[in-house]
N, C-alpha and C positions, 0 to 999 in steps of 0.2 A: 683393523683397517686394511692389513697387508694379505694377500696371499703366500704362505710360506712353506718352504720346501722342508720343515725339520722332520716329519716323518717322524718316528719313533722318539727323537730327541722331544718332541712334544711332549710325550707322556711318560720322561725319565724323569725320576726324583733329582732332585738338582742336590741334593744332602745323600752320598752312601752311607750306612751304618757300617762299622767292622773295626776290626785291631788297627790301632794306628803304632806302628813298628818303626820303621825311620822317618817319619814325616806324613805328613797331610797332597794328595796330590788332588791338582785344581786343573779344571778344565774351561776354558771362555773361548763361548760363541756368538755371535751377531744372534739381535734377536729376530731382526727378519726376514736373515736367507738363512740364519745355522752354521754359515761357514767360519770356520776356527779364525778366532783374532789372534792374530800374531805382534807379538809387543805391546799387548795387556800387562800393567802394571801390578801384581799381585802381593799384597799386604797381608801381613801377620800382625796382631793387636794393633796399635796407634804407632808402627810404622820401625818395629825392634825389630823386623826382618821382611824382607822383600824380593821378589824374583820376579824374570819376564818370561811370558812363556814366547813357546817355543812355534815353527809353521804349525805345527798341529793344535796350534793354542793349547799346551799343556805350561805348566808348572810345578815344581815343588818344593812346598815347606820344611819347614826344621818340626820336628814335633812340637808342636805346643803343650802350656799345660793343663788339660784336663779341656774344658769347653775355652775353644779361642774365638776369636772374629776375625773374620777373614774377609777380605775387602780386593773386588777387582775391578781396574779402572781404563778406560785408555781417551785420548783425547778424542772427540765426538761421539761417545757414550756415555749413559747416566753409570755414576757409579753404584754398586752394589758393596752390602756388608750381610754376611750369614752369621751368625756363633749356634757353634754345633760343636759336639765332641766324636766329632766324624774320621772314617781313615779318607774320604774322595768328596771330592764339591765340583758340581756343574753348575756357571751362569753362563745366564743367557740376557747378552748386556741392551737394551733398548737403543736404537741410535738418537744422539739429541739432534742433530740437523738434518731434515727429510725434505725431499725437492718439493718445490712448492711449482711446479708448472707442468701441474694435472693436464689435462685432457678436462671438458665440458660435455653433459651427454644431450641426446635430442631432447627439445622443451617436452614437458610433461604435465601431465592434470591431475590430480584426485579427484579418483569416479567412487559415483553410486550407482550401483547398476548399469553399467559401464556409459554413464553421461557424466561429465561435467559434475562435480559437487559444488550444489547452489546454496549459494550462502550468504548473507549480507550482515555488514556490520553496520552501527550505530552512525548516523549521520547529525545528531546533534546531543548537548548536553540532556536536554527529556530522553532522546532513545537510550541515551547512555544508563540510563535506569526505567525503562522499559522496555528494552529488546537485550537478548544475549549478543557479544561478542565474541569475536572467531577469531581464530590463527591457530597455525600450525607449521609440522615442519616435512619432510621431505630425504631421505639420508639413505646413504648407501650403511646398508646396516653395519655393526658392530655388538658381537654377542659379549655376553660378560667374560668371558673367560678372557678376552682382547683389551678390555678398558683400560690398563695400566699402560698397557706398550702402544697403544693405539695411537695413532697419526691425529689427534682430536682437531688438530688445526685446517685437516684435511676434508674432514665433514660438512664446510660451508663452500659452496658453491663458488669459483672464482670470478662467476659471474654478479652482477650486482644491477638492484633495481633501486632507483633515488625514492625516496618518501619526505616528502616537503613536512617540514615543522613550522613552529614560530615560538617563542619563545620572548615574553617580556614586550610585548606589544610590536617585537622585530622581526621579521622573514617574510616571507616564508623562507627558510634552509634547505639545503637538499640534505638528507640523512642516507648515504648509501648502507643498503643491506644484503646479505648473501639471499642471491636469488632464488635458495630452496627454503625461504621462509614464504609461509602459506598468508595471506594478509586480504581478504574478501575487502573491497572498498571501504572508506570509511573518512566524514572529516569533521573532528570531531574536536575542539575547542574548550578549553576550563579557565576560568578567570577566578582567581585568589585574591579576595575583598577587594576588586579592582586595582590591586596595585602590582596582579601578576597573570597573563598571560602564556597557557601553554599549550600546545595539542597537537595532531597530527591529520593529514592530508591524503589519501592516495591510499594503493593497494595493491597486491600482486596476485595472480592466478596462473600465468605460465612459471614453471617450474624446470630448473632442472640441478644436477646434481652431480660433483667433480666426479671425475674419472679414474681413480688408481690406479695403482699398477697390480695387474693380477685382476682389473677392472670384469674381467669376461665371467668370473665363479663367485659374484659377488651379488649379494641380493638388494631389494629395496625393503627399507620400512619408512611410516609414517605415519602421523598421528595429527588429530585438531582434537584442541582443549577449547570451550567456551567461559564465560564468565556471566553472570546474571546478577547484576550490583545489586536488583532492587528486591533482590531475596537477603542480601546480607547486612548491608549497613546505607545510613545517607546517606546527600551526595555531602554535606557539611562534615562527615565523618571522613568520606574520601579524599578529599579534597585537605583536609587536614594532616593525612597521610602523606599524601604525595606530595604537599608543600613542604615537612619535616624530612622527608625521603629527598627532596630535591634539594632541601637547602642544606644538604649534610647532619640535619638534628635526629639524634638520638631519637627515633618513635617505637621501639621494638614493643615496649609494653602495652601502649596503643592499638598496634598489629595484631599482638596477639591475644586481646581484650577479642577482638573480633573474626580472631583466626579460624575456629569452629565452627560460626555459620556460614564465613566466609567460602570454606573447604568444603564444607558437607552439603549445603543449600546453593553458591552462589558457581563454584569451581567445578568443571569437570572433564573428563576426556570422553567424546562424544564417538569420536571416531577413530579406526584405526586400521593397521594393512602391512601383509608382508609379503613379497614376490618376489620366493626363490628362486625362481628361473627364469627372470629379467636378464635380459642379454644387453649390452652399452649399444649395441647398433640401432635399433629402436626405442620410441620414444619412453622415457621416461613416467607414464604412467600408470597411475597405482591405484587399484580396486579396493574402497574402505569399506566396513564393516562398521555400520553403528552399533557405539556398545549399551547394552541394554539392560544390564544384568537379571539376564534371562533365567541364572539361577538362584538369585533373591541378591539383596546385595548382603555382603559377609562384614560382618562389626569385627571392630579391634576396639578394644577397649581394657583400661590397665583399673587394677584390681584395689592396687594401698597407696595409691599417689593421691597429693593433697592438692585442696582445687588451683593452687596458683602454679601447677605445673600443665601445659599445654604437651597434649601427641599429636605430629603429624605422620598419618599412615599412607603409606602408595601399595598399589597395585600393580605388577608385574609381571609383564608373560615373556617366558623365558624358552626361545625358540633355541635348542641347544646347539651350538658350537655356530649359531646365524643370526642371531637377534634378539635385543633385548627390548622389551615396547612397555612405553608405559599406559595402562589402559583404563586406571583409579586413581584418585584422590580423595582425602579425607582429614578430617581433626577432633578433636575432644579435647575437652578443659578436666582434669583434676577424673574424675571417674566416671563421666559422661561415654557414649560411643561412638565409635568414626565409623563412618559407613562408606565402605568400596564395592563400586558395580564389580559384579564374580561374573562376567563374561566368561564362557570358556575358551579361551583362544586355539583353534588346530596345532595340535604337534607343540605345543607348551609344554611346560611346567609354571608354576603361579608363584612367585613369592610375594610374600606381604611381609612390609617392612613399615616398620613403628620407627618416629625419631622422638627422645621426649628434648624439648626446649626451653629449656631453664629460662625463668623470668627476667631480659636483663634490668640493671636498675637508670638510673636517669644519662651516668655518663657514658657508661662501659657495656660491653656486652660480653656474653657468658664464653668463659673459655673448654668449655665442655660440651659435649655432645655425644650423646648416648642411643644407639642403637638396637634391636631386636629383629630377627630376622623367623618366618614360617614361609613349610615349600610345603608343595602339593601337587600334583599331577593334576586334579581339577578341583574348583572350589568347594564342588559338593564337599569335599573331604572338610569343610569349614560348616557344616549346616548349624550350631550353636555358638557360629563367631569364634572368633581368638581372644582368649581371655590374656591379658600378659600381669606377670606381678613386676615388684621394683626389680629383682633380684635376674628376671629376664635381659633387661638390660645390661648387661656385664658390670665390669668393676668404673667406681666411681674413683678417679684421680685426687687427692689431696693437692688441690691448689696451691696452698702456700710450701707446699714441702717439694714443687714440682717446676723446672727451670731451667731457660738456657741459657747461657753464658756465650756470648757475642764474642767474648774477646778471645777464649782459648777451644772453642768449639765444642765446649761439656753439656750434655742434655743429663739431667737426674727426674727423679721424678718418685714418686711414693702413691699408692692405692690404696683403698677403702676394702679390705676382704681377700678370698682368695686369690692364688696366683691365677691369672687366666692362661690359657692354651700357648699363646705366643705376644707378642709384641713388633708393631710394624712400627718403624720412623723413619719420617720423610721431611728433608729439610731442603727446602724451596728457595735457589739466592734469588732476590729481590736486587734489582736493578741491573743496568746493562752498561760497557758489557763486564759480565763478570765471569766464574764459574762456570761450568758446562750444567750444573744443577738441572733436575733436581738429585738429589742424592737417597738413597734409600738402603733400611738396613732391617734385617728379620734378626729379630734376639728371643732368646727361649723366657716361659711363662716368669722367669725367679727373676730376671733379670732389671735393676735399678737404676741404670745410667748408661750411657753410649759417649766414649770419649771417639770423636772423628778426627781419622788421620789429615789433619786436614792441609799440612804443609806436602806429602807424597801424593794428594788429592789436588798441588794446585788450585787449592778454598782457601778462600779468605772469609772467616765472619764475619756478620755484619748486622746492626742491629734490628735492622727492619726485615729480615731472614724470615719467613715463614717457616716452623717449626709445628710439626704435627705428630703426635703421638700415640698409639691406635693399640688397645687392649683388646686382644681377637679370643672370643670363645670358640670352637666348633672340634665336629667329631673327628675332626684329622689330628693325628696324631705327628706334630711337626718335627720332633727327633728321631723321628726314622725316616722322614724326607716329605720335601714339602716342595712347591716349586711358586716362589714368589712372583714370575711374570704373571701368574694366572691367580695372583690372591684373591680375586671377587670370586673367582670358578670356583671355589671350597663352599658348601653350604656352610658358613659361617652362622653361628647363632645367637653371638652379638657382638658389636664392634663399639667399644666407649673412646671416645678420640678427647684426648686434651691439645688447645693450640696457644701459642704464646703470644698470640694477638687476638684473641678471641674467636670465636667458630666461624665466622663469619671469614676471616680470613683467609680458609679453606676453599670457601665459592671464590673468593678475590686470586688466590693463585689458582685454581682450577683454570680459569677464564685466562688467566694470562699467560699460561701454558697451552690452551688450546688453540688462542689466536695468533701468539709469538711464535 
């Protein structure tokens, strides 16, 4: 989201390999000017030795023994943890509080052929299952290799447009929303056996989009997804849905009974657009490309899975170091296939990402989530589809052997096969105000537990903590250096995430990290 000055610090391994002779030396930088923190708090294991660095943001350790964790913190940054058996360590610390009083840029439109993109949404319950709907969104890009450090809060528009609701026989309300949400008119009303009352009113087609700082080298993307119900399910199927989704009930199994024609027939990204040489002094609009999949569309489909395992697959064009766009969606039950339009998008790379979604049962939902990651330069490179087996999916977590401990800050944890490449953990505090959180730590593939320092961290556990822990496969070889701000930037080849509230919990702090 930032424009940043690190130059060469960008593409230094944050891990030196070499003799470590009298100590470990550690260097901490800001992660979005580069400039050295001074009075970074810098930790040796769960806090048995400690130093501050210095103007130059240096410090250094007592030698540890053999692979330590080294942890550097300071008040309004996230804190970091590496364990490496290194002689030098560079972080590069994310700020947790970033100004929130952007700049706004001139309103904008999504053209087709440089007019207006005309589009209308569902004006009553029949169209709602005879015509498609529309939305979309609008956003000053942010490519992968930024998504960790990224300002995610800064991506909605400070502007806001009201969209009337009702709800329970009562309103209309006004629903304010970030004005770079794409919303073609629409009023469109659902009643639940008469005894409930929901829908929505109104629309937006002027657009525009915060301003950053560094706003001038900064490009646009944007994307509209449609939805076509009456290729997927009834409207007494829908409606069943969204009255379980609304009144808080468990329906995951429901969902994903209907997830695959849902995804493959009903769901898609119609449209999409990238303009790297969008300047903030003029308007905000963006030239889309319908995507067509003009080079057939590309299957993903998994090989030894049994049918009561659901994949859902995306499609990805990955404009390097400017943009990440999503421009497919898909799903499959048990060995069935997902089908992604293979548009080829200019000046991309393509990846296609498989998630499989464990069945939850009536109370709980699945504390796992398992990933699979294919890149490509263009999708021809897929012309027989992506076959995937289980074993693509990285390592499966042992649930019962795998856990956090609220009160003295211990995460453990036990896997199903080999070690994988590394281990990422991210512990999210939950509620305000508390911690600077979230906190984050890279531990090598052997590695079974993470004690956090969490009294020289100023953490306090707590049990509603989100706890996420993420078994990374891929060709980088993280013991001779790795650089954790840019963890999505690794072609990673599969990521298996276990949460201590269930997967779902992940989109729940995601969201409350973006908008807090």
């Amino acid at each position: 989201m930032r424009s940043s000055g690190c130059g060469g610090l960008r593409r230094r391994h944050l891990v030196r390999r070499g003799p470590i002779v009298a100590g470990v030396d550690v260097w901490v930088f800001d992660d979005a000017t580069c400039a050295p923190i001074h009075g970074a708090t810098v930790i040796l294991g769960d806090g048995a030795a400690y130093a501050r660095t210095d103007e130059n943001g240096h410090a250094a350790l007592p030698t540890p023994p053999g692979a330590a964790l080294v942890t550097a913190y300071r008040d309004g940054y996230r804190g970091w943890s590496y364990q490496a058996d290194a002689a030098s360590m560079v972080f590069r610390l994310p700020q947790e509080f970033l100004p929130d009083d952007y700049g706004i840029s001139v309103t904008g439109h999504f053209l087709e052929n440089g007019e207006p993109l005309a589009l209308t949404n569902p004006s009553s319950v029949v169209d709602a299952f005879s015509q498609k709907a529309y939305a979309g969104f609008l956003l000053p890009a942010v490519s992968r290799a930024e998504l960790l450090t990224a300002d995610l809060a800064g991506l909605w528009s400070p502007l806001e447009f009201n969209l009337p609701w009702v709800y329970d026989f009562e309103g209309p309300f006004d629903l304010p929303i970030a004005d770079n949400f794409f919303l073609p008119d629409m009023s469109l009303v659902f009643e639940f056996r008469n005894e409930l009352q929901w829908g929505f009113m109104g629309g937006n087609d002027d657009l525009t989009v915060s301003l950053r700082p560094g706003a001038e080298t900064r490009p646009l993307e944007g994307f509209v997804f449609s939805a076509d119900l009456s290729r997927a399910l009834d409207m007494e199927t829908f409606l069943e849905i969204v009255e379980g989704m609304w009144g808080a009930n468990p329906v995951g199994a429901l969902f994903l009974s209907v997830l695959p024609k849902l995804f493959n027939d009903a769901v898609s990204v119609e449209y999409a657009g990238f303009d790297p040489e969008w300047a903030p002094d003029r308007p905000a609009d963006l030239e889309l490309a319908p995507i067509t999949g003009e080079k057939g569309d590309v299957g993903v489909f998994a090989t030894d899975f049994t049918d009561d395992t659901t994949i859902l697959a995306l499609m990805l064009a990955d404009v390097p170091n400017r943009a990440l766009i999503p421009i497919g969606v898909g799903a499959a039950a048990g060995t069935e296939t997902a089908l992604l339009p293979a548009m080829s998008f200019p000046d991309a790379r393509h990846i296609a990402l498989a998630m499989e979604l464990p069945l939850p049962d009536d109370t709980d939902y699945p504390r796992t989530l398992r990933t699979a990651f294919r890149y490509a330069s263009d999708p021809a490179a897929w012309p027989n589809g992506i076959a995937l087996a289980d074993a693509d999916f990285g390592a499966r977590f042992v649930d019962e052997k795998t856990s956090y401990d609220d009160g003295t800050g211990f995460i453990e944890w036990e896997i199903a096969g080999d070690d994988p490449s590394a281990f990422f953990v991210v512990v999210a505090p939950q509620g305000w105000p508390r911690s600077d959180g979230p906190f984050m730590a890279m531990l090598p593939g052997g590695a079974r537990s993470l004690k956090l320092p969490v009294a020289d961290l100023g953490y306090d556990p707590w049990w509603c903590d989100g706890v996420f822990i993420m078994a990374v496969d891929g060709p980088v070889d993280f013991r001779r250096g790795f650089d954790p701000t840019a963890f999505f930037a690794y072609d990673h080849q599969s990521i298996s995430m276990w949460s201590n509230d269930g997967v779902e919990n992940f989109f729940e702090v995601l969201m409350y990290y973006s908008v807090w």
